[in-house]
Structures are given as C-alpha cells and as structure tokens.
N, C-alpha and C positions, 0 to 999 in steps of 0.2 A: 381246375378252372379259376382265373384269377378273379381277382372280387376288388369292386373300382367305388370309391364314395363320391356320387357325380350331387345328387339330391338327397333331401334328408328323406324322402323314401324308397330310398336302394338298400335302406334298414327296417327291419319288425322290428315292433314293441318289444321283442322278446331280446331284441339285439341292441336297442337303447339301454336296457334294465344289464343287457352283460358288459356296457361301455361303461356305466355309471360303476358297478362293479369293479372293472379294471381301472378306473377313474383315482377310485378311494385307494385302491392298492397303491396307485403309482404314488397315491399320494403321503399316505403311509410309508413309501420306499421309493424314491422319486429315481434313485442310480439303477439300475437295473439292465446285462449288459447285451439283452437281446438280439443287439444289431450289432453287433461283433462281427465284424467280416463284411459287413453290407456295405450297400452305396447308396444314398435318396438322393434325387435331383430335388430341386430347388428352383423352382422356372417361376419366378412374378412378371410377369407382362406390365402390371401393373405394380405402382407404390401400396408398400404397407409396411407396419410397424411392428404392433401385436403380432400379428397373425403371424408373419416372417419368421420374429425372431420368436415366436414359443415356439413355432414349429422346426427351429433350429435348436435352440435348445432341449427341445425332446428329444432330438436325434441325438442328438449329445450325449444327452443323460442316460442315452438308452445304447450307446455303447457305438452310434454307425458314422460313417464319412460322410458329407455335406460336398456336392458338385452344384454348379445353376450361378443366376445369375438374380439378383433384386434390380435388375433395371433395365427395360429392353433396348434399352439405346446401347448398351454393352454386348447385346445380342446379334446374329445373323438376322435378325428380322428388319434390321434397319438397312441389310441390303438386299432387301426382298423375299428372304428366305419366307415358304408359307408356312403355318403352322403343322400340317400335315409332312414335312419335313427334317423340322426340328424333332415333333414328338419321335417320330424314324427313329433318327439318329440318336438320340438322348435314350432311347428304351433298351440300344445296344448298351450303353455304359452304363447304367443304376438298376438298381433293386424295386424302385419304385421312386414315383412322380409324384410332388405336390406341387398344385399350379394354380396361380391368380391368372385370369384375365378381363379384359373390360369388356369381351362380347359375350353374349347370352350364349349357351348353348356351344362355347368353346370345350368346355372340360368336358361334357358329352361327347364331340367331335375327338376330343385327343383320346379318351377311353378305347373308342372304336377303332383307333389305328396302333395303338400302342401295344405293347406286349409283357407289358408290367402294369401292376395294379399304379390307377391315377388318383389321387385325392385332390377334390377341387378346394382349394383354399378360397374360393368366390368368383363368378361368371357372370359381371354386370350386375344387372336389378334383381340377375334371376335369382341362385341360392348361395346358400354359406352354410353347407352341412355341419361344418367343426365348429365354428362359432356356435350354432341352433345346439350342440351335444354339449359344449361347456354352460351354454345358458342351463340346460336344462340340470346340469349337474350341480350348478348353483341355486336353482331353485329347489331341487332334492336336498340340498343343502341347510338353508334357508328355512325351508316351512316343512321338510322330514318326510315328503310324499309327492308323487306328481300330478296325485289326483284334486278332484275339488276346488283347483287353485282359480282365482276371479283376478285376471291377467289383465293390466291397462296396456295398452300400446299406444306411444304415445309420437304424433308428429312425424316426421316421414313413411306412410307406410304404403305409399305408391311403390315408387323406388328402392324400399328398404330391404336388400334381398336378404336380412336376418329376420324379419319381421314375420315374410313369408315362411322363410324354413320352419321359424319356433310354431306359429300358427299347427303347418300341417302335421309336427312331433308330438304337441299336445294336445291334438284331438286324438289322439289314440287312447289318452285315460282316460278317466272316470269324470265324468261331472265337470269339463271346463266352466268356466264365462269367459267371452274376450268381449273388450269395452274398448272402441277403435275412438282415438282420440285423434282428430286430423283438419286440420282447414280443406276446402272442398276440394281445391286442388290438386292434395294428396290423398284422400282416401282411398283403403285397404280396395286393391282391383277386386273386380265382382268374381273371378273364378276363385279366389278362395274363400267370398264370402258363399258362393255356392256349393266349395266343398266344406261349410260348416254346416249348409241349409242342409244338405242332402247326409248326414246324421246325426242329425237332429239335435247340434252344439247352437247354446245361446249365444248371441252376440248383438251390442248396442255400440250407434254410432253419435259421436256427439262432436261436439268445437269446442266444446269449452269441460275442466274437469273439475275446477275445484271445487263444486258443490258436491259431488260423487268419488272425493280421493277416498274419503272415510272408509267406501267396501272396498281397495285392493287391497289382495294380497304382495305381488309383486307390479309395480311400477317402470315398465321396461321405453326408456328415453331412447330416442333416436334424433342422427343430427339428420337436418335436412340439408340434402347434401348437393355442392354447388355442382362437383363435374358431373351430374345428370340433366341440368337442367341449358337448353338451347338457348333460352331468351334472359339475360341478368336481372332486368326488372322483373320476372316473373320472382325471380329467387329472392331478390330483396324485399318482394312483397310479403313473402313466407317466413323468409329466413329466423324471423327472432318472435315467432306467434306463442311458442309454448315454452316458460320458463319455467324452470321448479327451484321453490328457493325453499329454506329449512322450516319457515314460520306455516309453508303448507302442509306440511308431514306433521303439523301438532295435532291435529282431530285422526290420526290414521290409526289402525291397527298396529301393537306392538308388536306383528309378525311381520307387519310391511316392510320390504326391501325396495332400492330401487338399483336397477339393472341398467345399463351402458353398454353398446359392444365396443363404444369408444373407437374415434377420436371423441370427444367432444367440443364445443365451439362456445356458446352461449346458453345453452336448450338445462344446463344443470349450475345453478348459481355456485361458487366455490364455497359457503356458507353450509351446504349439505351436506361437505366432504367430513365433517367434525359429527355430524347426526350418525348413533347405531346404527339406524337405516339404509344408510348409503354404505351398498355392497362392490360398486363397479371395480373396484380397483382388485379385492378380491376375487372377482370375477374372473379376469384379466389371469391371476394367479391359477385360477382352476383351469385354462386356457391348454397350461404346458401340462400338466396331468391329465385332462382329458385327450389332449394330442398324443400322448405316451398311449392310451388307453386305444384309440382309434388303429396308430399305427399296428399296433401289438395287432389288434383285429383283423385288420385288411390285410395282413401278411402273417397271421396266423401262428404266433410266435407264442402265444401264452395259450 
C-alpha cells in the first residue's frame, strides 16, 4: 500500500521520532544512493524556493532523476488541462510526486487519483508537512527534546499553513505552551485552538510580546503574506505589526532560538542574523536532510 505525506498527521509520534532519526543520519552522510534507478516528479503549481530546490537536491543527493516543472505557466494547465489529469499522467512516469499548490485540499485530491506516493510540498493556507518535520528537527536540534518546549508563534497565523502543521506535530509531546502572537485579524483559527482545548495543551493569545519574550524557548517568525490576502489595505495595515530586532532577544533564555520557514520580508530585522539565537538559515539547511529523511520514509528505502 503506497503511503502519501498529504498532513502532518498522516504521521504518529512514533514516525516523527523515526524521521528526525533518519534526519540526523542524512545528516551525518548527506550522498546516499537510494534513488538510484528512480524518477520523482517535481509538479510547483506554485513559486518557491527552499522548498523546490532542497527538495531537489535531496533527490540529488539521494542518487534519483528530477522530471516537473517550477512554474505552471510551462505546464498543460495553462491549456486547461485539470488536475486530475496531469496527476494521471505524471504517476505513469515517476516513482513519486512532490507538489505545491495554491488550493486547499489539492494534494489530498492528487493522492486519491495517483498511484504513486504524493508528498505535499504545501496546499494554500492549509499544510506544509515537510517544512512542520524540518521545524521540528530544528528544534530537537536546538533545545535536545521535543518535549516541554513554550513555543511563541508569531504574526501570520491565520493563513500560516506552517504554523498550523508545527501546532498539531507538537501536541503530540509532553508538556507544550504555545503563546499565539497575532493582530486580531490574523489569529491562530479556532479549530486548532480547539484541537489544543480538547487535550488539555496550554495556550495564550496576546498582540503584543515583548514583555513575555523572556519565557520562549523557540521564537517561530512568520511573514504575513501578501497573495492571501483579497483587499491591499487590509495587508498594509498588518504587514509590518511584529518586528524582532537583536536588542529584544537581550532579556531571553540562552536556549532561545528563533525560527523562520522563510521568505522573509520585514517581520526579522537583519541585525538578528549576527545573534547565536538566530537559527533560520540553519533551518533552511536542515530542510534538505529532513527531505532525504521523509523521502527515504514514504518510499521505504531505509
């Protein structure tokens, strides 16, 4: 039975703890020729960066051929082709699919018609499983456990489909806090503050944070991001609400990290890049290890 990473819970606890496992390994021995003979497609509907190219250079490094496309205007969809279609046709030629799209519930959609394992590389507002697995491999990282950690999220976390993913990953250990830092326009939607109420994970919401940075552990920035939003003025009223510059990270924990799934725009002063604390770029790094780590999984190679 083929096995598809749509959400970050299409994974158990048990199966985070063996991703972060294979994480460390790839990381320790990044060439590894796994995908020797394979095919992955490569389908972004949407732009990216990171995400694209670690998820290319894993395949890389992990020994397989790269087919797809980073831009759908080079695709048949700009002559209408459906999605239901494309995945068709694309699941004849590859080993397996990793896919951005801008609609919710597309990489669900391609799972069900495919016939090769799908890895959603992000689905609108909704999730970003691979990203929420390198976050957290960072934070295993970082502070040496996944448990007990008092998480700030910070600024988009309406829209933020990494926000969501890390949320529903980390209540699975021991003793979260998450401390939702958001203007009211973007605060954390109520079904996942509901799936913190219903067991029994603390969480506090506030606007403002520099009086409460001194308890996180990890600091996890988000941009607020323009192509979600319908009306400009509503974006410019938001856009530049939550900045973190170095001089705020002086009262914090000498465990404190801060986390980016990056782009970033304005929301992290360039001043914090020279602070121990600032781990984003690091992050980014753990990104193509974690992605070795995932693929290896979903295609059962290790």
């Amino acid at each position: 039975m083929k096995k598809d990473l749509i959400s970050i819970t299409d994974f158990s606890k048990e199966e985070y703890l063996r991703i972060m496992e294979l994480a460390a390994d790839f990381e320790a021995n990044p060439n590894q020729e796994l995908l020797k003979g394979k095919v992955v497609a490569s389908l972004f509907f949407e732009p990216s960066t990171r995400t694209r190219l670690s998820f290319e250079t894993a395949i890389n490094r992990l020994g397989g051929r790269i087919v797809g496309f980073a831009d759908p205007d080079s695709s048949s969809a700009t002559k209408g082709e459906t999605l239901h279609d494309t995945i068709r046709m694309v699941s004849n030629y590859a080993d397996l699919i990793v896919m951005r799209h801008p609609l919710e519930g597309a990489a669900r959609y391609a799972a069900e018609v495919s016939s090769v394992p799908i890895i959603n590389a992000g689905d609108g507002a909704n999730q970003h499983p691979t990203q929420t697995l390198l976050d957290m491999y960072s934070i295993l990282k970082t502070q040496g456990t996944l448990d007990n950690i008092n998480l700030f999220m910070v600024g988009d976390l309406k829209f933020g489909r990494t926000v969501h993913s890390l949320l529903q990953a980390m209540s699975e250990f021991e003793n979260p806090i998450f401390n939702f830092i958001a203007p009211e326009s973007l605060q954390m939607p109520r079904a996942y503050k509901h799936h913190l109420e219903e067991r029994g994970i603390r969480y506090f919401e506030h606007e403002e944070f520099t009086d409460i940075i001194s308890e996180a552990d990890i600091i996890y920035m988000t941009r607020v991001q323009k192509e979600r939003f319908s009306d400009p003025m509503e974006y410019e009223k938001v856009k530049d609400v939550y900045i973190l510059n170095k001089a705020m990270l002086e009262n914090t924990k000498p465990n404190v990290r801060v986390l980016h799934p990056l782009p970033r725009v304005n929301e992290i002063a360039t001043d914090v890049d020279s602070s121990e604390k600032a781990y984003y770029f690091d992050q980014a790094l753990n990104g193509m290890f974690t992605r070795e780590a995932i693929i290896s999984h979903v295609m059962n190679l290790k």
